[in-house]
C-alpha positions in Angstrom: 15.7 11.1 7.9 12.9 13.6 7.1 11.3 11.0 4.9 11.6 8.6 7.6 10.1 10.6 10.3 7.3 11.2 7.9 6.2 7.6 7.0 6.5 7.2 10.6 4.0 9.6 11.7 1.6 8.4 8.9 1.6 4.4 9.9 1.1 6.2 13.4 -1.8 7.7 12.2 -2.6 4.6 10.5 -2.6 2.7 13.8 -4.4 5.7 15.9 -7.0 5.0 13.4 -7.2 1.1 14.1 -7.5 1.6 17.5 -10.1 3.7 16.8 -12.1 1.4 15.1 -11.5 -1.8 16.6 -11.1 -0.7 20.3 -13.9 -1.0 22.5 -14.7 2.8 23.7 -15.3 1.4 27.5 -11.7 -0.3 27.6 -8.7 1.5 28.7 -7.1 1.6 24.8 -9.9 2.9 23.6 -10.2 5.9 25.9 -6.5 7.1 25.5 -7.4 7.5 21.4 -7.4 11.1 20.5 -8.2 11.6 17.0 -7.4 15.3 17.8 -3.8 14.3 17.4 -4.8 13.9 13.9 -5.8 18.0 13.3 -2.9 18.9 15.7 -0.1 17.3 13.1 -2.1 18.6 10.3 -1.9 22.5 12.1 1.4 21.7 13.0 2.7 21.0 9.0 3.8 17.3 10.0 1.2 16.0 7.8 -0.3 17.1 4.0 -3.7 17.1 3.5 -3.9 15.9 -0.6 -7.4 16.6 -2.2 -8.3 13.3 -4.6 -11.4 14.6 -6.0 -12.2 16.3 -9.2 -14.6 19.7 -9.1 -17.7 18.7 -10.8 -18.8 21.5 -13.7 -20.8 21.6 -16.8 -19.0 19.6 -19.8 -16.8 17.9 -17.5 -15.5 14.7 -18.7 -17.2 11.2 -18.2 -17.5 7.7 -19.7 -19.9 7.2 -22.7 -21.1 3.7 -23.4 -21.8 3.2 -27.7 -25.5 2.3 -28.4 -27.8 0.9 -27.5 -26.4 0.7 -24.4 -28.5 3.9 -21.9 -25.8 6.7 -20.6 -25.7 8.7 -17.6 -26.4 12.0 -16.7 -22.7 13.5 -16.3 -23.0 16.9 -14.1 -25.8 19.8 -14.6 -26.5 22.8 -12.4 -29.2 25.3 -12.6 -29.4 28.5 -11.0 -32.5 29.3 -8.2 -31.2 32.8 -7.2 -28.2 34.8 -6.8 -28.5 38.0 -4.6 -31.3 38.9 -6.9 -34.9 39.4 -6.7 -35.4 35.6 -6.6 -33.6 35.5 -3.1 -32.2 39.1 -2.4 -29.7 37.5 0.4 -28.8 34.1 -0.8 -27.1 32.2 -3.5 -28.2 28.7 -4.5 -28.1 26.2 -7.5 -29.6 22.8 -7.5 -27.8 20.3 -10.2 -28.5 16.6 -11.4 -25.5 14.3 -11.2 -24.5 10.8 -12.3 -23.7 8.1 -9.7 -20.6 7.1 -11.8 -19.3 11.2 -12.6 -16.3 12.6 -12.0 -14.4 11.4 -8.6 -16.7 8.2 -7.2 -16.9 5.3 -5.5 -18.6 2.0 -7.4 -20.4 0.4 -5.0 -20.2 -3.7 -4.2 -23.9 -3.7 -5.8 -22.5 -2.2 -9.3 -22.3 -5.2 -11.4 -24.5 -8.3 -12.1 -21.9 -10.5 -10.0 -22.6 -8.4 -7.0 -26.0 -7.6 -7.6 -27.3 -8.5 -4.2 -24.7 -6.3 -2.7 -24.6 -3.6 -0.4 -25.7 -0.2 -2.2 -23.3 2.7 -1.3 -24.6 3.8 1.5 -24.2 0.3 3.2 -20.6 0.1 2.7 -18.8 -0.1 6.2 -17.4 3.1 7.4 -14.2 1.3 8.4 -13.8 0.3 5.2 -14.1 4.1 3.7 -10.6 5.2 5.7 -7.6 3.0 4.4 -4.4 3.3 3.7 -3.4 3.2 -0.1 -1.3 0.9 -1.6 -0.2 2.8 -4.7 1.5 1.8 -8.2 3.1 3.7 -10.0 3.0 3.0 -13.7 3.2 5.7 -15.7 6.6 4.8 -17.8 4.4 1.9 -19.1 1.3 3.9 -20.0 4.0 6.6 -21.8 4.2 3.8 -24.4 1.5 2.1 -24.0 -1.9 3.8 -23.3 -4.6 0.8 -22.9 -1.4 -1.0 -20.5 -3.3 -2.8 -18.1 -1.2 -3.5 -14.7 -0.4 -7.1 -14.1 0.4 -9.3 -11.2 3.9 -8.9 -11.9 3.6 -5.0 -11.4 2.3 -6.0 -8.1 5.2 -8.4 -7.2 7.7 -5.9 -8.5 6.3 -3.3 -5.8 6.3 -5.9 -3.3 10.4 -6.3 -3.8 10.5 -2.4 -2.7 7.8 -2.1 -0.8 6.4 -5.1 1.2 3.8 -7.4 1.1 0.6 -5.1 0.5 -1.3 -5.0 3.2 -4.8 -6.4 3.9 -7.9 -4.0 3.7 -5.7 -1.5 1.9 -6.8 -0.2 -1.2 -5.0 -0.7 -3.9 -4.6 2.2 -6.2 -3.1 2.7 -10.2 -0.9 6.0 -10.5 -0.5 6.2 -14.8 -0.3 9.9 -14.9 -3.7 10.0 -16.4 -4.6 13.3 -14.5 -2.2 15.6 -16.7 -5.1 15.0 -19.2 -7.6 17.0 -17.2 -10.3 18.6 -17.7 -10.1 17.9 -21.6 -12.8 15.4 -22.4 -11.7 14.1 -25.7 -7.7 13.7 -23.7 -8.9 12.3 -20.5 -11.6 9.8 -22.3 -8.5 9.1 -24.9 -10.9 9.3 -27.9 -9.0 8.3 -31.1 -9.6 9.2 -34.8 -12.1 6.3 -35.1 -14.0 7.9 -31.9 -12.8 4.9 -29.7 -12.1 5.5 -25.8 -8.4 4.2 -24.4 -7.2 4.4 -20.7 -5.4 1.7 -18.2 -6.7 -0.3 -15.9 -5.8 -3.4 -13.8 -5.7 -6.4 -15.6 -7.8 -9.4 -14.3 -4.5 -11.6 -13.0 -3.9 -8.4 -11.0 -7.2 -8.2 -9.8 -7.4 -11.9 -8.7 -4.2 -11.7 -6.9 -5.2 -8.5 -4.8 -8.5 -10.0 -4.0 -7.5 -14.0 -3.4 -4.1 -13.8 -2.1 -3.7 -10.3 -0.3 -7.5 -9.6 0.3 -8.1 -5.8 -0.1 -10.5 -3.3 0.4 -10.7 -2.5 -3.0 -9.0 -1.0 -6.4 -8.4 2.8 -7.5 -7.5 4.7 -10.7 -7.0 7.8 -12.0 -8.7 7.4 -15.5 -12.7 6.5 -16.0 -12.4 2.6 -15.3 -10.5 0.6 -13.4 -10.2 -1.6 -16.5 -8.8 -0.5 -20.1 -11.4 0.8 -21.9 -10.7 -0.5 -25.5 -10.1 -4.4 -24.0 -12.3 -5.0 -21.1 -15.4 -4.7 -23.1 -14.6 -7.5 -25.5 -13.1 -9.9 -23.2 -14.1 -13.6 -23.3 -16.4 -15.2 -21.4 -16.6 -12.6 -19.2 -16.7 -9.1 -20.7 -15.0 -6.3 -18.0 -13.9 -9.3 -15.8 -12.2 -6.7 -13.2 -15.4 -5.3 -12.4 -16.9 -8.6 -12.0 -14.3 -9.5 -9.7 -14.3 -6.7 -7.7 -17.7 -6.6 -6.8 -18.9 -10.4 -7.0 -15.9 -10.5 -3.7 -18.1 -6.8 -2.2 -15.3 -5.0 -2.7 -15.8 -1.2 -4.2 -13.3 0.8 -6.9 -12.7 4.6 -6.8 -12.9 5.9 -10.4 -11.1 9.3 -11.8 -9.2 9.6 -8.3 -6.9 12.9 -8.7 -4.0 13.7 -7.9 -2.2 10.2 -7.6 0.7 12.0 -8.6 0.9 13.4 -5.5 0.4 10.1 -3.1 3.8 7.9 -2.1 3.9 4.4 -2.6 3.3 3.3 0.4 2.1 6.0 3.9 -0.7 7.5 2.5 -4.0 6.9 4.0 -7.2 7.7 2.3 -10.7 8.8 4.1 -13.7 8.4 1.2 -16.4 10.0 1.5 -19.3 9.2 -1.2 -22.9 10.6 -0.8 -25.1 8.5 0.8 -27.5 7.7 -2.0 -29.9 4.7 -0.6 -29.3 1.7 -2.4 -27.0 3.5 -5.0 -24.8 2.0 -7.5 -22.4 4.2 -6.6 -21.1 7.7 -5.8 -19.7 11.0 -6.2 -17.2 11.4 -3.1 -14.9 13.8 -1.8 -11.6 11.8 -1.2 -8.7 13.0 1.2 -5.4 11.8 1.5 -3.2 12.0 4.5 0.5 12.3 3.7 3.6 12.7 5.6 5.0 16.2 5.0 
């Protein structure tokens, strides 16, 4: 019953939340909102507030692409004073950061199929706060760590589940996060130097986008695709990305905690830094869960 009560109050949320954004605020719906109900259940311990983003430090894991392919900046911070005679009352640092580090959002403008996209900071607000489809398919990546999850994975979680939902985002849970912080672990570097990871596979990705029309795809490793396939797929090399972004749809990379989120209740507000035009993000990602 607990469980129960929970779900409930997070697909009440969930509602609260499309009222917000779809009611008009002159009409009579729209002025008995109250967001505040939202903080008062959070107060109250009726509903977990899960952070989904990494912290961001020196060394910190991120994707390498082999040459001659450019790389990214990952995450560097310098020091302008600390208490000190540089700024006797005041601590600061400024630091230099990749649009595709850590926790982040790619943006619909990312790849060559989208490239006349929004930018990052153009992507709907309405479309940053969504509830979360999430698949669970860790036993698979146990055995199998470049698994990639199909459209049969979605179906399967559809039996138990539901259809999933429109303008959800859809988001992988392979247990990648136990593999945090370690670089060499979380980019699954082999002997040979070669990265590994899941990802969705492109039938997935073309039923979630055609057939159940999402708001986008999440994972908790560097790519929404498998590393040590997508790159060498014919014709179209990293067709989920391609996908993805040719429909202006966005993907959360490196999402933590997934371990944490249900299948099905949780709702996620994204919030990437509003870089004009950017390719992308880092963001600071919250889930709401029933407690």
């Amino acid at each position: 019953m607990k469980h129960t009560a929970s779900v409930t109050l997070v697909c009440s949320l969930v509602l609260l939340f499309s009222l917000f954004r779809f009611s008009d605020a002159n009409t009579e719906s729209g002025s008995n909102v109250k967001p505040v109900e939202v903080l008062t259940a959070i107060r109250a311990g009726k509903l977990k507030v899960i952070d989904c983003s990494y912290t961001y430090f020196e060394g910190m894991p991120g994707i390498k692409l082999p040459p001659p392919l450019a790389n990214t900046k990952t995450f560097e911070i310098t020091n302008v004073s600390r208490y000190d005679e540089r700024g006797p009352a005041w601590y600061w640092n400024w630091f230099s950061v990749g649009e595709h580090a850590g926790t982040h959002v790619d943006a619909p403008n990312h790849w060559i199929s989208g490239r006349d996209n929004p930018g990052v900071d153009r992507i709907d607000l309405g479309e940053l706060i969504v509830p979360a489809a999430v698949i669970d398919v860790r036993g698979k990546v146990a055995s199998n760590q470049d698994y990639e999850v199909t459209r049969e994975d979605i179906l399967e979680w559809e039996k138990m589940n539901g259809k999933v939902p429109e303008d959800c985002l859809v988001v992988m849970k392979s247990g990648w996060g136990s593999r945090w912080p370690d670089p060499v672990k979380f980019l699954g570097i082999d002997a040979h130097g070669q990265p590994h990871g899941p990802g969705f596979g492109e039938s997935a990705a073309e039923f979630l986008l055609k057939q159940r029309k999402i708001a986008g795809l999440a994972v908790d490793t560097v790519s929404t695709e498998a590393m040590a396939l997508a790159g060498g797929k014919k014709p179209i090399p990293f067709p989920v990305h391609y996908m993805v972004h040719g429909a202006k749809k966005y993907q959360i990379e490196m999402l933590a905690n997934t371990d944490s989120l249900p299948a099905t209740g949780a709702l996620l507000i994204v919030a990437p830094v509003k870089v004009q035009n950017g390719s992308g993000a880092p963001a600071r990602i919250y889930a709401l869960v029933g407690s």
